[in-house]
N, C-alpha and C positions, 0 to 999 in steps of 0.2 A: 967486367968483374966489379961489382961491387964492394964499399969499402966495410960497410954495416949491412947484414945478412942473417937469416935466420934459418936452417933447415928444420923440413917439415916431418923430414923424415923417420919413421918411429912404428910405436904400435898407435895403433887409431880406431875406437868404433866403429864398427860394420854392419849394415843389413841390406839386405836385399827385398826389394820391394817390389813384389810382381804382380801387386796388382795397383801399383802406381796410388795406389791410398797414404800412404806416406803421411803427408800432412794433415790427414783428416785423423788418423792413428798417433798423432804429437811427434813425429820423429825428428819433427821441426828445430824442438828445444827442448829441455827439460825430459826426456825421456831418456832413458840407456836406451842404447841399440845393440842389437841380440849375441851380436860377435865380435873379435877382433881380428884385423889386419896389419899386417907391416908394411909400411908406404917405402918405399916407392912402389912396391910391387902392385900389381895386379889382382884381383880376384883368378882372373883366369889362369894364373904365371902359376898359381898354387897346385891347380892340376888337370890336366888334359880333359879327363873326365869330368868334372865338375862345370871344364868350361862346355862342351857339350852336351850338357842337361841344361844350363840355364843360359845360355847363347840366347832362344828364343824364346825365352819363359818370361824374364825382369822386363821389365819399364821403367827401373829405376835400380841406382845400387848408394844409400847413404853414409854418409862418412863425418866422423866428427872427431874431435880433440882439442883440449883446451889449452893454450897455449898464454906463458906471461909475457907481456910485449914490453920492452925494455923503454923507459922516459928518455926522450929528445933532447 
């Protein structure tokens, strides 16, 4: 256990990237991404079905949120 800790856990940017273009698309930085998620959870954990369509479809699934990181 640590004494200084930050959880990550929250709502967070989401997209799913199935055709692995991602970074050529800016999802890199500076771009919104299309949805949102609640970490820790899963894409999949949200629904059976969902996981099932896109099981073998993504190449990629992004994630982002911006966080203040507290001075030393």
């Amino acid at each position: 256990m640590r004494d200084n800790w930050m959880t990550l856990n929250g709502e967070w940017q989401f997209e799913i990237d199935r055709k692995g273009d991602g970074e050529a698309r800016g999802l890199v930085s500076g771009k919104a991404l299309a949805s949102k998620i609640v970490v820790p959870f899963c894409p999949e954990s949200n629904s059976p079905a969902w996981a099932l369509a896109t099981a073998n479809t993504s190449r990629a699934f992004w994630y982002r949120r911006l966080v203040d990181l507290p001075r030393q």
